[in-house]
N, C-alpha and C positions, 0 to 999 in steps of 0.2 A: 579316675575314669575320664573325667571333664577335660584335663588338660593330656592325657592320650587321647583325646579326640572323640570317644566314647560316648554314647549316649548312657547320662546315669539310669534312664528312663528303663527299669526292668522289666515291665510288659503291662500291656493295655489292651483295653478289649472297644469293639465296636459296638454302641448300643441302638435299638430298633425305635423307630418314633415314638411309638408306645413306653418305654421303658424312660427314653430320654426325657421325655413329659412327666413322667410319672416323677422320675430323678428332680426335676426342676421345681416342680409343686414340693414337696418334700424339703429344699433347702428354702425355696422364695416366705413358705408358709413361716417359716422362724425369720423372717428378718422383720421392721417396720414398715419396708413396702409392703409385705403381703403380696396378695394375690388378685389375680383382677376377677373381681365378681361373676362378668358374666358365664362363665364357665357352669356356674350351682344355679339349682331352680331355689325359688324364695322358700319350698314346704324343705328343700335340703339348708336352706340359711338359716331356717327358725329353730329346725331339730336341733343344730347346735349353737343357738343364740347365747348361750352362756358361756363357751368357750371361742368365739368368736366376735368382731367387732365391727361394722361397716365404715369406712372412710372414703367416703366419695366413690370412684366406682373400685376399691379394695377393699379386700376384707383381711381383717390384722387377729393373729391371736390375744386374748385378753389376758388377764393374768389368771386365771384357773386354766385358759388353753394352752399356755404356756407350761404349766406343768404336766400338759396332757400333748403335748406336742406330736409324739411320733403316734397318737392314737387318733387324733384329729387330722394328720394326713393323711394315715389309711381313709379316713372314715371320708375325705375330700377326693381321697383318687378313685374311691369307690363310684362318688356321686357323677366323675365323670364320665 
């Protein structure tokens, strides 16, 4: 495809502010930067103080949120 000139790219979609956020929380929450705090109120930081980590102004999943990763970003996209 590449060398007929062809884009390999078979299709793609356009996502809404909301989704795109949502999308980004979701990959940012698993890396070591985390997230930037100010986003969660402190009574949503505490709820999940066991699966979660504060680093200056990020918050990092721990190693129990780690194994709970895709539950602890619904439970962050909810909060915002």
């Amino acid at each position: 495809l590449v060398t007929a000139g062809e884009s390999p790219e078979s299709s793609s979609e356009t996502l809404d502010a909301q989704t795109s956020k949502r999308e980004a929380l979701q990959l940012l929450v698993r890396t070591r930067e985390g997230v930037p705090i100010g986003s969660f109120s402190e009574a949503d930081l505490d709820e999940m103080s066991e699966l979660l980590e504060r680093h200056e102004d990020r918050i990092v999943l721990t190693r129990a949120g780690r194994l709970l990763a895709n539950e602890v970003a619904l439970r962050l996209i909810d909060a915002i």
